[in-house]
N, C-alpha and C positions, 0 to 999 in steps of 0.2 A: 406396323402401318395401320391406318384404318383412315373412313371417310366423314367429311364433316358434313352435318345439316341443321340449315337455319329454317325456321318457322316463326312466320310472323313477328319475326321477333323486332324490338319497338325500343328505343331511349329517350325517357324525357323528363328533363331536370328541374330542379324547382323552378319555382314561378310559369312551369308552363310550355318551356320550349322544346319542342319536339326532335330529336336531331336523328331518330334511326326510326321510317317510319313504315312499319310491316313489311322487313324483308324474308324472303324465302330464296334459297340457292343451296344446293346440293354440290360436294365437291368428293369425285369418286376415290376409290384406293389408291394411291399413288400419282393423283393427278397433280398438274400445277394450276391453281386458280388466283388470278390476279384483280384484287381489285383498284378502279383507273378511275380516277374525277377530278374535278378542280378542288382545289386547296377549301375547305370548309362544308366539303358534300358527306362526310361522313364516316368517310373508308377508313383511316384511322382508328375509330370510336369505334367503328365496328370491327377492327381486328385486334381490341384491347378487350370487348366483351368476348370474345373467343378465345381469347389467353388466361380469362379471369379477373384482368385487373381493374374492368369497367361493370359495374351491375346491369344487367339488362330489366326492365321494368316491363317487359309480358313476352311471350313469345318461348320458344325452346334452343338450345343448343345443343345438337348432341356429337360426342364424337366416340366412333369406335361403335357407336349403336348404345352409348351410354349416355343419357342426359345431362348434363354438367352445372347446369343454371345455380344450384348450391355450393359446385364442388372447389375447395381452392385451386389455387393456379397452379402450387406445386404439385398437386396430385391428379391433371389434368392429361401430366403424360404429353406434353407439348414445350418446344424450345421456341426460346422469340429471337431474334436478329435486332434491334436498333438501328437508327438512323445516327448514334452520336458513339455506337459502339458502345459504351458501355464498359468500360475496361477500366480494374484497378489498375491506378498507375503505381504503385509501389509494388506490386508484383509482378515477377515475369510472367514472359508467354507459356511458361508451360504450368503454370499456376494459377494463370488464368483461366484455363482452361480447367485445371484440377480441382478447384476449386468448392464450385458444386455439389461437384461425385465424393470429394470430404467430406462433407456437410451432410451427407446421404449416408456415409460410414458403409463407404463400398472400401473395399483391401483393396490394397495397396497396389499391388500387382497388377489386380484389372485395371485402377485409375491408371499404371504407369503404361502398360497395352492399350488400351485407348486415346489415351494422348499422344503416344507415340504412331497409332496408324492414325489420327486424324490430322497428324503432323506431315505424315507421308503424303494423306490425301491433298494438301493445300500447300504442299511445299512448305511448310514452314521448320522440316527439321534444322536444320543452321540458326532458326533465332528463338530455340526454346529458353535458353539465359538472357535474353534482351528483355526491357523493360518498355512497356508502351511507347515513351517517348523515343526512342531510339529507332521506331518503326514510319514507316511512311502510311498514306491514308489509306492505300489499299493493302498493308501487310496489315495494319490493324484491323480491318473490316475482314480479313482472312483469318485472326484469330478469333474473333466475334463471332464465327461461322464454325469455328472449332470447337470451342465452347457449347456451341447447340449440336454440334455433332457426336461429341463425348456422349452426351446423354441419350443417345441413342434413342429417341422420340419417335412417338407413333406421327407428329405433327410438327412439322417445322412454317413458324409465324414470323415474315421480314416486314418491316416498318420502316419503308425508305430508306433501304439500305446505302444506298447509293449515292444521296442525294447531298454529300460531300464530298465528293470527289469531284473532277478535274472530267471534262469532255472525253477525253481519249482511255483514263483509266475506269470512267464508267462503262464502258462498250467494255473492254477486255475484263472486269468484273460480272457484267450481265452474261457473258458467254461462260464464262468461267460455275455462277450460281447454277445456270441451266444443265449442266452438265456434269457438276454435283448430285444434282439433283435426282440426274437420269440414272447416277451411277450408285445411290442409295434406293433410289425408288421408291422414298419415302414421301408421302402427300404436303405439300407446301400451299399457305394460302400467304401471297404477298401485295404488300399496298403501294402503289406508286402513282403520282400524276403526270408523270412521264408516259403518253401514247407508245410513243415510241420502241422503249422498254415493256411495256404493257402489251405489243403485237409480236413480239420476237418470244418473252417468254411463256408466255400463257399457253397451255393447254384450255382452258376455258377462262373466259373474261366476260369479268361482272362489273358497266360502267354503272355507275351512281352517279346520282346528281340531285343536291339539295335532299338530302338522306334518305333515297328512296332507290330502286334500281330500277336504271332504263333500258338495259337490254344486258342478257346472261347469251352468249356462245361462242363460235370460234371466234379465233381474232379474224382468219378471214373472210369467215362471215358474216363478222359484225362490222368488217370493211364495207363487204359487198352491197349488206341489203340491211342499211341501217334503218331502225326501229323509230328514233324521230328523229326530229332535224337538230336537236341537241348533240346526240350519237354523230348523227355526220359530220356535224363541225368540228369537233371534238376528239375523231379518231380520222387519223389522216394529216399528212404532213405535204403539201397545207394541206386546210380543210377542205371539203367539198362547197362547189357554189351553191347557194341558194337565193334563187331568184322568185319575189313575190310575184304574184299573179293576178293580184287584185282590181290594179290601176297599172296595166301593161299591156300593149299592145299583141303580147302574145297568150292572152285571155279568152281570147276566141278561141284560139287551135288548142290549148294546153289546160285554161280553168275550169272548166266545165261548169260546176256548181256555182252559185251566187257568189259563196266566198272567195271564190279564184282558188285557193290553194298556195304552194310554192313548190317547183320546180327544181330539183336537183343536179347537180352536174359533176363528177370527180375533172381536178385539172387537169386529168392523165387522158379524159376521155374528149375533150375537145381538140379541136385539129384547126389549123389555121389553114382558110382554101381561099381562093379566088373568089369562088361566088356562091351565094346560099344553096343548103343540101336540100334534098327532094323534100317530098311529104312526108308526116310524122317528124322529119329531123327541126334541133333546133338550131335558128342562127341568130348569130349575135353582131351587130354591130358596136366594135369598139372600138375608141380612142386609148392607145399604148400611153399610161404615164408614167411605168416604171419598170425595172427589169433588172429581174436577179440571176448573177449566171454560175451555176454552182458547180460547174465542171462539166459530169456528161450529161446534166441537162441542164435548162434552164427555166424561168420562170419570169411567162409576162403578163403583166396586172396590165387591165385595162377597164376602160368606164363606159355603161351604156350611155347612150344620147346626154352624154356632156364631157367638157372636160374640164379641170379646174384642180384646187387645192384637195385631195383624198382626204387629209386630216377634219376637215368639214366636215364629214359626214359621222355620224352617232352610229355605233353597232355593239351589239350585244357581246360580252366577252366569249375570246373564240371563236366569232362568228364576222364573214366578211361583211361589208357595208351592203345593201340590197344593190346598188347599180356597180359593186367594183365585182369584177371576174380576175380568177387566172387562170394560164392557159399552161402546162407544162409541157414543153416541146425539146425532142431530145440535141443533144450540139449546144452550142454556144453562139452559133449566129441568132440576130433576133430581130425583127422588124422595129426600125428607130422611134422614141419616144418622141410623141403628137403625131405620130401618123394614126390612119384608119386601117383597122382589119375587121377580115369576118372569119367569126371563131363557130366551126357546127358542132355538134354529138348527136350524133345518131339515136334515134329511138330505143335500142335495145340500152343505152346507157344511161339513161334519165332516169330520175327517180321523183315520183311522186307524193307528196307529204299535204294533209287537211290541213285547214286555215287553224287548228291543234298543236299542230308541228307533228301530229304521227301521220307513220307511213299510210297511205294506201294504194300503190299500185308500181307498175314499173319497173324499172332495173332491172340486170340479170339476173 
């Protein structure tokens, strides 16, 4: 086992484009560190310079307490996972696995005990004579996970792993990793843009955004007390409301400074009442245009002071439109779309963010 650390460290390709730009993040012995962003912020790129197989152009990498920035990827002491798996198909599963440790000119005997308990561990003893194609997506992503386990690694490196599979057998896979994971206790740094996946398995979580990071710590509390309003929209299913402050009549009570600000809300924290909540709370009047009911709870979009076509309105990706809210309310009943509601959150659940998009004040 040992633990990973980034300094400064920076990518950037000919003609100029910067894509990794001075990150720092520590990942301790045995932890799990997930990194989480939209598709083109980085995290990829940067868990291929931590494997070796991307050059980094300033900055350190160390792992084990050793500097690696020169060292190849074979001698790095580190397994990586694929997104595509990665599997000879002319060989079977238990040669795929063996493979490697061949190639290393380890005996025979230790390859045949190591494949055979990493076979134990994933269940996969019944299809060590099966060849790729005879497997389904998630027996193949379970030998792919075999493969880095043989090799018995200070560092285990997944590269959306997941992110072919099927809704139901990603969930039974991510449970499955995590718990792997727990039972070698070996340090994993894993890349996904799945929130989702990113809250359940991370011991610490490093969001990126636009190759930089915007906030490293737990998942839940980089739920609780996100760092800008990128972080909010971003982690949270849905996202958290954010309502400007600028040109809104709740500028007075809420903007303080010239800029207004923007106001934050999670949909868990609004409550649908009769009539506006006291001082310090905020209420909203809204017009119901839609409503999602997902079993034991539901989900109502609603518009300040209008109502009209949603698709109209221009919003930044992952982020809701400035006048649409939603309100997540537990049951399946839901107050009828074009009626009016008043949606409050109390003060202790606001969160306050500069005309920046970073935090300053608020929330629990």
């Amino acid at each position: 086992m040992a633990d990973v650390v980034l300094r400064n460290v920076r990518k950037t390709y000919p003609g100029g484009f910067e894509a990794i730009k001075g990150v720092d993040f520590a990942v301790g012995d045995g932890q799990f560190c997930v990194l989480v962003g939209p598709s083109g912020c980085g995290k990829s790129t940067l868990l291929r310079m931590v494997a070796g197989l991307e050059t980094i152009s300033s900055g350190e990498i160390e792992i084990g307490g050793r500097v690696v920035n020169q060292v190849e990827p074979a001698d790095r002491d580190i397994a990586m996972v694929f997104q595509n798996y990665a599997l000879y198909p002319h060989m079977s599963v238990y040669n795929n696995m063996a493979y490697g440790l061949r190639n290393r000119g380890m005996a025979k005997p230790e390859i045949d005990a190591r494949v055979q308990e990493a076979a134990r561990i994933l269940e996969l003893g019944t299809m060590l004579d099966r060849k790729p194609r005879q497997l389904s997506g998630g027996q193949r992503q379970r030998v792919a996970m075999g493969r880095a386990i043989v090799r018995q690694p200070k560092v285990f490196l997944f590269d959306e792993p997941l992110s072919n599979l099927d809704a139901k057998l990603r969930v039974a896979m991510r449970v499955e990793i995590r718990k792997l994971q727990r039972r070698l206790a070996t340090t994993a740094i894993y890349v996904t843009h799945d929130q989702l996946e990113a809250m359940t398995l991370a011991d610490i979580l490093v969001v990126m955004n636009g190759g930089q990071v915007e906030q490293i710590g737990s998942p839940l509390d980089v739920y609780a007390r996100p760092a800008t309003t990128f972080v909010a929209s971003f982690i949270g299913a849905p996202p958290m409301n954010l309502i400007p402050l600028d040109a809104d009549p709740m500028r007075a009570q809420f903007g303080g400074a010239a800029e207004g600000g923007i106001l934050g809300v999670r949909p868990e924290d609004l409550v649908i009442t009769a009539e506006p909540a006291g001082p310090g709370a905020l209420t909203l009047d809204l017009t119901v245009e839609a409503i999602e009911r997902v079993g034991p709870e539901t989900f109502v979009y609603g518009v300040r002071g209008r109502s009209g076509d949603l698709t109209a309105i221009s919003r930044k990706p992952g982020e809701l439109p400035p006048d649409e809210v939603i309100v997540r309310i537990p049951g399946q009943d839901a107050p009828p779309i074009g009626s009016r509601i008043v949606a409050t959150g109390l003060p202790q659940h606001l969160h306050r963010f500069g005309a920046d998009g970073r935090r300053i004040a608020a929330g629990p």
